[in-house]
PAROPA-156278 format. One line per field, with one value per residue (C-alpha): residue number from 1; residue in three letters; x, y, z negated. Coordinates in steps of 0.02 Angstrom, whole numbers. Layout:
% PAROPA-156278
lokol: NUM|...
bami: ala|...
c1: X|...
c2: Y|...
c3: Z|...
//
This chain:
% PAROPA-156278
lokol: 1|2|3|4|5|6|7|8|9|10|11|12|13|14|15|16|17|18|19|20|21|22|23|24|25|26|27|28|29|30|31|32|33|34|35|36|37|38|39|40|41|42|43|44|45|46|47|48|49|50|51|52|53|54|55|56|57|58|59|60|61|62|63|64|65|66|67|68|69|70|71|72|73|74|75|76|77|78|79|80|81|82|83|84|85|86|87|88|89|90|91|92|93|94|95|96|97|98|99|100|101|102|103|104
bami: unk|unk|unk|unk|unk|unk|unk|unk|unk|unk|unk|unk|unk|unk|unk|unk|unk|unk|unk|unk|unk|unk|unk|unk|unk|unk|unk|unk|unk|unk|unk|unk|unk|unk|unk|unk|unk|unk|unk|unk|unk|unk|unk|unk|unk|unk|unk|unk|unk|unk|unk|unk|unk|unk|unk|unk|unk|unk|unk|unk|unk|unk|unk|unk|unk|unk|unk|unk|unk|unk|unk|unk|unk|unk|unk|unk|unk|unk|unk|unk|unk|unk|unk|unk|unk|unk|unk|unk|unk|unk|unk|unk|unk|unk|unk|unk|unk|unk|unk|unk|unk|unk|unk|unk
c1: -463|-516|-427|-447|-543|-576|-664|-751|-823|-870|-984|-1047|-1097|-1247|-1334|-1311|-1134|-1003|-826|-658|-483|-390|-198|-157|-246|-408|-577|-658|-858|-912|-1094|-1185|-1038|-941|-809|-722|-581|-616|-454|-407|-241|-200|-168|-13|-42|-80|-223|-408|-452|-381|-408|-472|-576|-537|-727|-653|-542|-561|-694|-728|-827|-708|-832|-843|-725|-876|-862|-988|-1121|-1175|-1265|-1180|-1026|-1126|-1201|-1015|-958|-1110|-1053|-861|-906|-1039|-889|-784|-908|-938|-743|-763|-631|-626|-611|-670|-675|-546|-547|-379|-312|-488|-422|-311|-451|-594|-503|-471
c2: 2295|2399|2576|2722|2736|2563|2600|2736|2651|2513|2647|2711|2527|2525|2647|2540|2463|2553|2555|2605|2587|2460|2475|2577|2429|2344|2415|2367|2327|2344|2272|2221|2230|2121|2142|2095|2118|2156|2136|2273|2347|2528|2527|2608|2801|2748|2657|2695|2643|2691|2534|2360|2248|2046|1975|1800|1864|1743|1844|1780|1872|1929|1872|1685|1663|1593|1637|1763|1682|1762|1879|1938|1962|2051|2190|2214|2222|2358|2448|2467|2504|2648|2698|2725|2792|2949|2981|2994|2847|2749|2543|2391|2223|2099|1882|1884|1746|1644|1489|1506|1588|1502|1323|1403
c3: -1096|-972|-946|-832|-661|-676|-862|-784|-618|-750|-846|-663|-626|-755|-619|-473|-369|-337|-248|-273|-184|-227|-211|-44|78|-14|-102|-251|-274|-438|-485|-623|-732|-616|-481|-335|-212|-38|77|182|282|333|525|609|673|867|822|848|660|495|403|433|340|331|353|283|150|-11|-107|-305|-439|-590|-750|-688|-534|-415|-239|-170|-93|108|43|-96|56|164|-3|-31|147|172|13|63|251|184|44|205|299|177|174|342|371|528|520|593|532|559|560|557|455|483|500|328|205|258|205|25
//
C-alpha cells in the first residue's frame, strides 16, 4: 500500500517523472508507475557542494527489480540533477565506491 507523499508523487507520475527526497541523503525518480533509488550524501559545511550523487550506485526498478539500463541511468540522473537544480542546491557527482557497486 502506498501512503502519503509517496501516494501522491505516484498520482503526479501519470503526467510525466518525477522526484522526491529520499531519507535526508538520496532522491527518488518516479516514472511510469515505477521507481527507483538514486544514492546520495549531504556534504560537511566547508564544502563547495551540498550533496553528492554516486554515478555507480546499484540502481533497480521497484515493479520488477531489473537494473536500469544506460539510458534509463542517465533520464534519472538528468531528472535528480534538474530536481536539484530548481532548489537551487549545489552537488556533483561522485564514483566513490566504483569498484564495490559496479561488481553487484
Amino acid at each position: 500500500m502506498i501512503k502519503g507523499s509517496a501516494k501522491k508523487s505516484f498520482r503526479q507520475n501519470t503526467s510525466g517523472p518525477v522526484v522526491r527526497r529520499y531519507g535526508s541523503d538520496s532522491y527518488k525518480y518516479f516514472e511510469q508507475s515505477r521507481w527507483t533509488i538514486v544514492e546520495g550524501e549531504l556534504t560537511p559545511g566547508g564544502e563547495d557542494v551540498d550533496r553528492i550523487l554516486f554515478r555507480y550506485c546499484p540502481m533497480k526498478w521497484s515493479d520488477d527489480k531489473k537494473r536500469l539500463s544506460s539510458a534509463e541511468r542517465k533520464i534519472a540522473f538528468k531528472a535528480v540533477g534538474k530536481f536539484l537544480d530548481d532548489q537551487k542546491i549545489r552537488w556533483k557527482f561522485s564514483d566513490f565506491g566504483k569498484e564495490n557497486w559496479v561488481a553487484r
